[in-house]
N, C-alpha and C positions, 0 to 999 in steps of 0.2 A: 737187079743183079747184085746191087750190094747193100748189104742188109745188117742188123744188127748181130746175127748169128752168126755172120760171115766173115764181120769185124771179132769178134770175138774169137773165133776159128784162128783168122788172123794171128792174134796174139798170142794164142796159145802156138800156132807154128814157129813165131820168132822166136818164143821162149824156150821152144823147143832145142832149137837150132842153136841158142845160148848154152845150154843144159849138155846139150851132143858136142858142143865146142872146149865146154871143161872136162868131161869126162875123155874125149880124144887126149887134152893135152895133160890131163893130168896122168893116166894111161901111158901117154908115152915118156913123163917123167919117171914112172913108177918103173914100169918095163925094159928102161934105159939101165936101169940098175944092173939088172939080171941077162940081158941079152944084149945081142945084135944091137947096133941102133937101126940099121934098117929094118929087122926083124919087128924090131919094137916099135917103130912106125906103122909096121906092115899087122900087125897086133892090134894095133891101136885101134888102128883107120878101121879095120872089121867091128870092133865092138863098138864104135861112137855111130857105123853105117847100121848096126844091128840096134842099136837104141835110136835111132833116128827111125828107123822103117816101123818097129814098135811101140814107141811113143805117137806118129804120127795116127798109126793106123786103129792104136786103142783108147787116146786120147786128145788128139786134134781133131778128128773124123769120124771117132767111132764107129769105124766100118766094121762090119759083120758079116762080110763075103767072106766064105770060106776056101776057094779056088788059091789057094796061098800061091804055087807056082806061078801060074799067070800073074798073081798079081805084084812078085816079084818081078818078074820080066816087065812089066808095067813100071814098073819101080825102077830098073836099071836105066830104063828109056829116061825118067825122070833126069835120074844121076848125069848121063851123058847130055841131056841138053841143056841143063845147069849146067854146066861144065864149059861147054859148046859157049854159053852167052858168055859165061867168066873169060874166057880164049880173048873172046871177040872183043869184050869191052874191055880189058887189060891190055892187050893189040893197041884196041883204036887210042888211049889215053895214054898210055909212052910214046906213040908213033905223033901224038900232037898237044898232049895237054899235059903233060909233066915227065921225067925220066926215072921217078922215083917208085919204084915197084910196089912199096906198100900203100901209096898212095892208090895206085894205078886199082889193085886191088882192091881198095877202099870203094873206088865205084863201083866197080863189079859188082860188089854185095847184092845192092837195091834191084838191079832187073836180072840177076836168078835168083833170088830170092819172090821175086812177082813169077819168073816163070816156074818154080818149082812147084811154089804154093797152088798157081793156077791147073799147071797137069797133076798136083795128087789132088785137088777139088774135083776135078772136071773128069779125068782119067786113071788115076790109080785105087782113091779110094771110095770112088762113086755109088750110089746105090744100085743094087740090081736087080730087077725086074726077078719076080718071080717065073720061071717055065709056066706056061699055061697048059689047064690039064685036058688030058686027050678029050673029055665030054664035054667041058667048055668051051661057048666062043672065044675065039681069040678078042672078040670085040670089046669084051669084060675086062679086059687086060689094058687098051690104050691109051686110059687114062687114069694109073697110076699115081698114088699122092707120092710126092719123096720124104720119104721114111727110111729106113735101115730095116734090111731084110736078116732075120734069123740063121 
């Protein structure tokens, strides 16, 4: 399950996730100028979510599924249960291990970042089977090397 490719994958998501981190806050430095602050937040968060779904998917994963919708909606699921874990583990770390929020946040980090990374490996940006063609057995189809499809 975990492999050299995978570790590498890896690092390319955290780097990622650094990379979407300054362009968010630099974005809303920039944007603060000219607008809203909430505006500029709300500015922001779209273009570092739109460089996160596009870096991950062209070069974290190199997916090449073309089903873009779906595979946004694939992607929202992502966001919300990253989200979901962040709740949960900033919850459970003020409510027993410190009262200090950026701390509390601190932990968060590490397990949505395992679960993000794990559902766009596994579920968002996964390989997919070609359709198999109507004169074909399907049988020809079951075993599949994993590769990126066209």
């Amino acid at each position: 399950m975990i492999n050299q490719e995978r570790i590498y994958r890896f690092s390319r998501f955290c780097l990622v996730g650094g990379t979407v981190a300054a362009v968010d806050f630099s974005s809303v430095w920039l944007l603060s100028h000219f607008l809203n602050p909430l505006v500029a937040v709300s500015v922001a968060y779209f273009v570092g979510v739109t460089c996160h779904f596009l870096l991950n998917k062209f070069w974290v994963f190199r997916c090449r599924r073309n089903d873009y919708i779906r595979q946004l909606m694939q992607y929202v699921t992502v966001v919300l249960s990253s989200w979901v874990v962040t709740i949960a583990t900033v919850h459970f770390c003020l409510s027993s291990i410190t009262h200090n929020i950026l701390i509390a946040k601190l932990f968060a980090v590490p397990p949505a970042t395992l679960v993000a990374f794990t559902l766009m490996q596994f579920f968002v940006f996964r390989n997919v089977q070609p359709s198999a063609r109507k004169n074909q057995s399907p049988a020809k189809f079951d075993r599949i090397p994993d590769r990126t499809w066209d």
